[in-house]
C-alpha positions in Angstrom: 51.4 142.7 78.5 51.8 145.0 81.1 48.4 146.1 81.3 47.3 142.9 81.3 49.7 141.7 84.4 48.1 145.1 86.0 44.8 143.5 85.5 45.8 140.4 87.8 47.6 142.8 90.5 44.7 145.4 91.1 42.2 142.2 91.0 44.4 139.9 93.2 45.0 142.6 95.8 41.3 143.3 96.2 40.7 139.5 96.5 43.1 139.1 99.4 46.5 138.4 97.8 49.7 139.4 98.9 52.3 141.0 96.0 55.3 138.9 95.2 56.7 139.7 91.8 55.5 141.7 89.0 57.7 140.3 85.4 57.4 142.1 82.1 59.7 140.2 79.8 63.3 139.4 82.0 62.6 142.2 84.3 61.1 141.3 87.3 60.3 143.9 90.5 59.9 141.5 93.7 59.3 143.1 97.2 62.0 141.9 99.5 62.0 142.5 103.1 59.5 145.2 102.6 61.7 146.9 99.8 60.7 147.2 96.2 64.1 145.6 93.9 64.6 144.6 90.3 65.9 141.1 89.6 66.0 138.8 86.3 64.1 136.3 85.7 62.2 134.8 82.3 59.6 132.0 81.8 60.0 130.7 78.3 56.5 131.1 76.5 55.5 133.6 78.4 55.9 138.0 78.1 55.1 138.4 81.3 53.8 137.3 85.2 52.5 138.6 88.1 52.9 136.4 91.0 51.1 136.4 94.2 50.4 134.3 97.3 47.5 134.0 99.5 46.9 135.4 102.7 44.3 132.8 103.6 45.7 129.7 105.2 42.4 127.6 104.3 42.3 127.3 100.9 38.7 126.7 100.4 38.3 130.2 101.0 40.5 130.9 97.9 38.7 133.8 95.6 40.2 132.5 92.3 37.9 133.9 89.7 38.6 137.5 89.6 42.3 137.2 90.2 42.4 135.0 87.3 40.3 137.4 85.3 42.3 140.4 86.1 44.5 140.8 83.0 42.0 139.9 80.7 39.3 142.3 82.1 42.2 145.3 82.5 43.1 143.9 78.0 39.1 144.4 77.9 38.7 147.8 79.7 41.3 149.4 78.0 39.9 148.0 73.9 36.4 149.7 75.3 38.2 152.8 75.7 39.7 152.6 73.0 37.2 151.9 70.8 34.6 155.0 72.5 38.1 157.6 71.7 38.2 156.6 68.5 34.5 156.8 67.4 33.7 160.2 69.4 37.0 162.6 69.3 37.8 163.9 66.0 42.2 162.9 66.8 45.5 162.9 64.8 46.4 159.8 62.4 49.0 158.8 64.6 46.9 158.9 67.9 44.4 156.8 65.4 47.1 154.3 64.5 48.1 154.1 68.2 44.3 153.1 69.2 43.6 151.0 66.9 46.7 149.5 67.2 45.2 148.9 71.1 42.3 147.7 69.9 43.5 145.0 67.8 45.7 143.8 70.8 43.3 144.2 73.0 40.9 142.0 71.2 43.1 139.4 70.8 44.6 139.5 74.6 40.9 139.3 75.0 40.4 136.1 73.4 43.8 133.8 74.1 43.2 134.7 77.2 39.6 134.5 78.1 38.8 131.7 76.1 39.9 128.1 78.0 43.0 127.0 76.0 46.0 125.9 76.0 49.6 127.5 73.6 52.3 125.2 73.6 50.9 123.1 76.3 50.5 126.3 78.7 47.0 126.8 79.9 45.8 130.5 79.6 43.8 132.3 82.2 40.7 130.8 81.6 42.0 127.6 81.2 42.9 127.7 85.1 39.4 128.9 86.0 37.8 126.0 84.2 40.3 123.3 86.0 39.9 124.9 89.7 36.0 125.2 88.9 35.9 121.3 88.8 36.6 120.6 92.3 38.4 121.7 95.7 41.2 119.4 94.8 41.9 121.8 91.9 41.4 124.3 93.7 43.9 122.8 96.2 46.4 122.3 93.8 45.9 125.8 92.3 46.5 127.3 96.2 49.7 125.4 97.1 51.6 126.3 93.9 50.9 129.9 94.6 52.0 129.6 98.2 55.0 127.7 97.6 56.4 130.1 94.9 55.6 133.5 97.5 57.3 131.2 100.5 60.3 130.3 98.1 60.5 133.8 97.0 60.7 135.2 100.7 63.4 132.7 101.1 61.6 129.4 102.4 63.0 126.2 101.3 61.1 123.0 99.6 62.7 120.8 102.3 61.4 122.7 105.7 57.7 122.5 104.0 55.6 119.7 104.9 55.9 116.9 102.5 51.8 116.5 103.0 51.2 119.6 101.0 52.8 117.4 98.0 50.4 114.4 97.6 48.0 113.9 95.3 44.4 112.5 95.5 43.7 109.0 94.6 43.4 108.9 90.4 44.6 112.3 90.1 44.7 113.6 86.2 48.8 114.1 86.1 47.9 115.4 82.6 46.3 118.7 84.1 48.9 121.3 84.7 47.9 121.9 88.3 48.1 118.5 89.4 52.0 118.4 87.5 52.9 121.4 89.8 51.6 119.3 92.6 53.7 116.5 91.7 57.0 118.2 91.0 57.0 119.9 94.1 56.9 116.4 95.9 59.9 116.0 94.0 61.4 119.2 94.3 61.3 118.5 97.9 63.6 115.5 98.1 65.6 116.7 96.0 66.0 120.1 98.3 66.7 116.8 101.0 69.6 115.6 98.2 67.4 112.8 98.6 68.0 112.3 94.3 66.6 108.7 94.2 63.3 109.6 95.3 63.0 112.9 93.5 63.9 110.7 90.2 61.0 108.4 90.9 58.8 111.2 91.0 59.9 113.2 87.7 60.1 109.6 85.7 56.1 108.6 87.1 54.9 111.7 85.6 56.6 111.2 82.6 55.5 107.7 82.5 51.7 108.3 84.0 51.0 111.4 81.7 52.0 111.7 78.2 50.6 114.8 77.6 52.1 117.1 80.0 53.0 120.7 79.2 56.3 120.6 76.7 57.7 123.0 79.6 57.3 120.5 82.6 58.6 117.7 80.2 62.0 119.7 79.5 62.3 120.8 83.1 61.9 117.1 84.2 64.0 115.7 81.9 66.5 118.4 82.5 66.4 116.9 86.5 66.6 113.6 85.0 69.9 113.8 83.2 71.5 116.3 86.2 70.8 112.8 88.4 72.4 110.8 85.4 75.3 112.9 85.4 75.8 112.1 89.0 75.5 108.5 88.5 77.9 108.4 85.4 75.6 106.7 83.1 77.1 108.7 80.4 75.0 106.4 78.0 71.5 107.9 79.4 73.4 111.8 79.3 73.8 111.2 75.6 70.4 109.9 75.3 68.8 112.7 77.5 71.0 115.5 76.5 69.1 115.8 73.0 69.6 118.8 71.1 66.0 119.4 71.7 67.1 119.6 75.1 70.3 121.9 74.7 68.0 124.5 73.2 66.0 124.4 76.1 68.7 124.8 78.5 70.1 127.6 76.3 66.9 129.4 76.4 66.3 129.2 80.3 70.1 129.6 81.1 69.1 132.6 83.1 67.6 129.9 85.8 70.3 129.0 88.8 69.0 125.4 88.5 70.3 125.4 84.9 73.6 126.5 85.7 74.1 124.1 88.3 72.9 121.4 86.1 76.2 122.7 83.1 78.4 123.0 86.4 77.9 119.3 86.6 77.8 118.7 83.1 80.9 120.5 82.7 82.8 119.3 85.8 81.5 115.4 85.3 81.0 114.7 81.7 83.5 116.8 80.0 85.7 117.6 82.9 86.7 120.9 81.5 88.2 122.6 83.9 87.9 126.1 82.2 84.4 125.8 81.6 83.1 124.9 84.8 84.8 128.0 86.5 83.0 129.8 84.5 80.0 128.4 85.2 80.6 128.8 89.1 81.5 132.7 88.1 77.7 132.8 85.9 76.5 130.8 89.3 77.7 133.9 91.5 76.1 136.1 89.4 72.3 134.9 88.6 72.7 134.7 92.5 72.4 138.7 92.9 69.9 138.9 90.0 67.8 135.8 90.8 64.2 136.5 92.2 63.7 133.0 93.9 65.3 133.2 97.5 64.3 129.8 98.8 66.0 128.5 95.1 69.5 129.6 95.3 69.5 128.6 98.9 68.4 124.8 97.5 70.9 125.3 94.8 73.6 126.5 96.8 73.8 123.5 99.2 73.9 121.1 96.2 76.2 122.6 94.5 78.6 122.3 97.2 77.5 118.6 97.4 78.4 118.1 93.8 81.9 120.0 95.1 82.4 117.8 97.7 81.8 114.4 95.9 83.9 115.6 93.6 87.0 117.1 95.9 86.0 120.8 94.7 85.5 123.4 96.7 82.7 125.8 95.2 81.3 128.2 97.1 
């Protein structure tokens, strides 16, 4: 895995990215304000990530192929090398376990990740390459998610981005993981604006316009759809959104601040547990100094003050 996210640094920096984060597992090295630091941060499905952002601001001029290629050509590289020790030096059994035991993963790195496909509804490496190969819309779509994750990670909000960056192209396939992105960002954005009507009427249209979305957008979605039910008080949709399909997920990404704002409202709302949602704003105060995503706990700072306010709390 680490190789592989190596691949995509060396090959995105030669193609004209800029670094932003560099996760292996929960560990995640970000460069903030010109200074290397370790924060927390895990993507479930997923062993690792390097994330970068264009430097181009015209993103036609995006070089895609190799930066997408990286970690699978580093995976490749390194089973060669493998493969050429193995066969010419005459080496120890253990430094022959340890090489084939590279070239075994190797080969398979090679292959989820080379070949177009998709595990548990998230599209490998070549997957993307395929999708952005279509057309400059995907392309599009492929540029802005990149540069809004290095602007939120430098501290940028959704809300002070234009809201023109969000739209999609007439018939757009909601089903393809790029165009998703596209869409939940135009709801992210009102949301970031506490506008929660509008960002509800974007999360439920994908959900309604494409029935084969990624598993992971459909839990984050319906994870914003029952934090805006919660607010309502239509504790009869919480009980039908808060499935224990659902709870699993929200164990399993409790390391995200936008998770533990949406228990601080569970908690404070539904169950009006006192105990429980101090704790939570405790948890809150401390994914804050761990939490990679600037721009994020910015956004989730402001609403959960909001949530304080409605509620006669104060929070933060």
């Amino acid at each position: 895995i680490i190789l592989h996210e190596v691949g995509h640094l060396i090959l995105g920096l030669m193609s004209g990215y800029e670094f932003i984060s560099f996760r292996v597992g929960s560990l995640t090295l970000v460069k903030d304000e010109g200074k290397f630091k370790f924060k927390k941060f895990n993507i479930k499905g997923t062993g690792g990530q390097c994330l970068m952002m264009p430097k181009t601001d015209n993103y036609k001029e995006l070089k895609y192929v190799l930066y997408n290629l990286g970690g699978t050509l580093m995976n490749l590289i390194i089973t060669i090398i493998s493969l050429v020790i193995l066969i010419a030096f005459n080496i120890s059994p253990i430094i022959k376990f340890i090489l084939i035991a590279s070239i075994i993963s190797g080969v398979i790195c090679v292959i989820s990740n080379g070949i177009p496909m998709k595990f548990g509804g998230i599209a490998n490496d070549g997957y993307n390459i395929v999708s952005i190969s279509k057309d400059d819309f995907m392309k599009y779509c492929f540029y802005i998610q990149l540069k809004v994750n290095g602007l939120l990670s430098k501290g940028m909000r959704m809300k002070d981005m234009p809201i023109e960056w969000f739209y999609l192209r007439d018939k757009a396939d909601l089903n393809n993981p790029l165009v998703t992105a596209l869409k939940i960002m135009e709801g992210n954005y009102y949301y970031d604006n506490l506008n929660f009507e509008e960002a509800q009427r974007c999360y439920e249209e994908i959900l309604e316009k494409a029935p084969k979305i990624m598993k992971i957008y459909e839990y984050e979605i319906n994870c914003e759809l029952l934090f805006f039910e919660i607010l309502k008080g239509n504790m009869d949709k919480v009980k039908e959104l808060y499935t224990e399909e659902l709870r699993n997920y929200i164990k399993a990404t409790s390391c995200y601040i936008s998770r533990k704002r949406l228990m601080y409202a569970y908690n404070l709302i539904v169950l009006k547990d006192k105990k429980k949602t101090e704790k939570i704003l405790k948890e809150i105060e401390k994914v804050k100094k761990t939490y990679p995503i600037k721009g994020d706990i910015l956004s989730e700072e402001e609403v959960i003050n909001f949530i304080g306010d409605t509620n006669n709390i104060e929070v933060v």
